[in-house]
N, C-alpha and C positions, 0 to 999 in steps of 0.2 A: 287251666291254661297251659301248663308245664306239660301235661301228657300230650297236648298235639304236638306242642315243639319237639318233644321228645319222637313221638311215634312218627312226623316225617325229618326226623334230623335236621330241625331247622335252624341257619347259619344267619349271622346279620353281620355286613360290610359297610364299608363306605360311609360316606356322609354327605350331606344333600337335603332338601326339602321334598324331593321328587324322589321317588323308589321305582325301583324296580325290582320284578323277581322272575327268576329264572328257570323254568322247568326243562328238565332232562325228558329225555325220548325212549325207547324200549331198550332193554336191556344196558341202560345205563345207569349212571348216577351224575348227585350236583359237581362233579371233578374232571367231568366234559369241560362246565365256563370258565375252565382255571384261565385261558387265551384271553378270554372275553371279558372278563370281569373287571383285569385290573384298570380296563380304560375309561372304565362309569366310574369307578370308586372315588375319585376326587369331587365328581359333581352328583352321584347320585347315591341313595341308600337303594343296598344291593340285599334281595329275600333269595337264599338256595336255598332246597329240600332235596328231600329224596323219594320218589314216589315210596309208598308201604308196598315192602318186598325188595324193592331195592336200594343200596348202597350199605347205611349204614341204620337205615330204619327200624324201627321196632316190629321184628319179623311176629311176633306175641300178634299185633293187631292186624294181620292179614285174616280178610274175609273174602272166602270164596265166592260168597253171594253178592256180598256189597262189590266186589271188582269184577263182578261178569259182566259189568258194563262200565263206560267211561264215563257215567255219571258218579258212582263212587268216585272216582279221583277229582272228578271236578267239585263235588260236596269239599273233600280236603283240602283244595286248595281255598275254596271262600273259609274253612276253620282257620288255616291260617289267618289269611288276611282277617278275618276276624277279631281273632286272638291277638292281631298284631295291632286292633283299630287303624288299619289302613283303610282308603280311599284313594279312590282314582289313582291307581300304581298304574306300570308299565308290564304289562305281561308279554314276557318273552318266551316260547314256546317250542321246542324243537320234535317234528317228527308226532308220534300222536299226540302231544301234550297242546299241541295248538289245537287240536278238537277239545282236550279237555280243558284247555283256558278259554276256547269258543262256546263250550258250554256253561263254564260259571260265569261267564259272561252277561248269556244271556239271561241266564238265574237271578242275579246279580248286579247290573249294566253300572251300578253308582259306582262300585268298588275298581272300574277301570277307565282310563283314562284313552289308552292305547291297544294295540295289543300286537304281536310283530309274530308270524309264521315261517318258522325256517324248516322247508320239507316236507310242507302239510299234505295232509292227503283227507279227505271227507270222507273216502271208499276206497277199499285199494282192490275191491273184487270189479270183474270188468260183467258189465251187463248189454251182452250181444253188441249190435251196433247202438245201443242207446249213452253208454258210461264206457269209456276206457279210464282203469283205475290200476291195471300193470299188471293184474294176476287172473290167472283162471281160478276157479274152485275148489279144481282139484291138486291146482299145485301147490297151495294153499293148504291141505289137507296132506301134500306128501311133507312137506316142511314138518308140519305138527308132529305126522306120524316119526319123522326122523328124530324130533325133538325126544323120543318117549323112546325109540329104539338105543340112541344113543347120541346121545344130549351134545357131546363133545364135539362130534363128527359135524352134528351140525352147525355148532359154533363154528368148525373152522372153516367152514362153506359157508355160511354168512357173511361174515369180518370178511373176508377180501368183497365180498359181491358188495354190501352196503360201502366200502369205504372207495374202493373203486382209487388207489391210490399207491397201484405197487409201485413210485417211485422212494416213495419213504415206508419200508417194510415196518417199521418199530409201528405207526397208526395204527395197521390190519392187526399188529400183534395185542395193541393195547386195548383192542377194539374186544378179539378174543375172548382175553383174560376177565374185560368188564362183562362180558353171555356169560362165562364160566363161573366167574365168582358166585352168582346168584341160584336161587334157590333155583333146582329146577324143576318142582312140577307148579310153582309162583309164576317162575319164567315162561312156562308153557301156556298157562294161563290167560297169563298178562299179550301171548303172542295170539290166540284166539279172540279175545275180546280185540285187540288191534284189528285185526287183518277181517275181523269177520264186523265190524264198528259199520255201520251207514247211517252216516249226519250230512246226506246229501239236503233231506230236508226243512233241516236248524238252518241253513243258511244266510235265508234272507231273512231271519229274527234277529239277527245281530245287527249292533247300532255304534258298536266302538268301532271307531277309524282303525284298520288294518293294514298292514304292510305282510305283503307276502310276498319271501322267496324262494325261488325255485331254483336249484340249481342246472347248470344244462344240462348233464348226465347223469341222471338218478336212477339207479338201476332200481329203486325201491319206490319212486314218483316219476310219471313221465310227465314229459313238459303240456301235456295238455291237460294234466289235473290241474297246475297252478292256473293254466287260462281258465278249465272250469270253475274255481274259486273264484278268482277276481269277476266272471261276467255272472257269477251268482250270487257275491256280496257287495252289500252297497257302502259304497263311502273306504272302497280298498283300493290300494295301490298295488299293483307287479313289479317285482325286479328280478329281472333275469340274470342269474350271476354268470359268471365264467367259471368259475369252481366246479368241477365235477363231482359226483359222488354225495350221499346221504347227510354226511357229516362236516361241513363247510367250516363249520366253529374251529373243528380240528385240523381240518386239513386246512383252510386258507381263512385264518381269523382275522389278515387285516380286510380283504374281503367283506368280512362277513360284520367286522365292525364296523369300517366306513358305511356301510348301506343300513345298519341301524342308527348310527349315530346321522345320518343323514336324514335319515325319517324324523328322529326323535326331533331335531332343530325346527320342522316345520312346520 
């Protein structure tokens, strides 16, 4: 039991009958929800981790094999919940981690109750006129390759593109710091099985009520991946925020809490 908690740095908050747990997005850790958290913690129990590989996880259980797809982290997160004999939590999901909480979802469907997409994306490669998902192939492949020439450079061409927020510089900086910190050939990794992930076709397997949102300027989602989520999953809601940028939690938390706290009431 101890070694999963350990291996994804697993934290427990709050108090409540109802849980929730919150998974962080690529190149981050659970210190993204610090906004977000403290407004569930009077009515609900609060699960952060850290994907393996990032934040403060146990770098020792990083598999290459087991993480060349998003089904390894979806297996981790049902060990948690597991380990935690949880049932019907609230899965909150930011950026690919809503694929991987749509996946142990579907693995899974008892252990969730909800489940809430900030950012999601099912594909982020564009396929002719059939899928626009925001990226060519090849641009996709120059990221990577930048990531391997020099890892830093790319960091600091990311963080402003995903945060999309030069009015508060200190965000894009903390944004940085969080790509940097981490391992970087984990990092690079963890950015191929992303970018290169299509669970166009998991879609309509999922049976948990969804709330997805999309913010209106995602330079890393365009707004017509959230309409193609919602007219692909059954039983989901759309909200379109006003927040611009990848990271809504950080840059406009009340935002981003009103519209979960809004769903979770209903």
């Amino acid at each position: 039991m101890n070694n999963i908690l350990v291996r994804n740095n697993v934290k427990i908050l709050g108090e409540g009958d109802r849980t929730i747990i919150f998974a962080h997005g690529f190149g981050c850790d659970q210190n993204m929800w610090r906004y977000i958290t403290p407004f569930f913690e009077k009515n609900y129990q609060i699960i952060l981790f850290d994907h393996v590989g990032s934040g403060n996880s146990d770098l020792t259980a990083y598999d290459f094999e087991k993480y060349s797809t998003l089904h390894g982290y979806a297996q981790d997160v049902l060990d948690i919940l597991e380990t935690l004999k949880l049932k019907n939590v609230i899965f909150i999901g930011h950026s690919v981690s809503s694929m991987i909480g749509m996946l142990a979802s579907i693995e899974r469907p008892e252990y969730f109750s909800k489940m809430i997409m900030i950012g999601p994306s099912p594909c982020y490669i564009n396929e002719g006129d059939i899928y626009h998902g925001g990226f060519e192939e090849k641009d996709v492949l120059e990221l990577l390759t930048m990531m391997e020439m020099n890892y830093f450079s790319w960091a600091s061409f990311m963080a402003p593109l995903g945060m999309k927020n030069p009015d508060v510089p200190a965000l894009t900086e903390e944004l940085e710091k969080s790509f940097t910190r981490s391992n970087p050939l984990i990092t690079r990794q963890f950015a191929e099985t992303t970018f290169f992930s299509d669970h166009r076709a998991d879609l309509d397997k999922v049976t948990t009520p969804t709330l997805i949102m999309q913010c209106s300027d995602d330079s890393i989602v365009p707004l017509v991946v959230g309409n193609y989520l919602h007219e692909h999953m059954k039983n989901s809601t759309l909200y379109l925020m006003e927040a611009k940028g990848h990271y809504p939690h950080l840059s406009h938390p009340k935002e981003t809490i009103s519209y979960i706290n809004n769903f979770l009431l209903t």
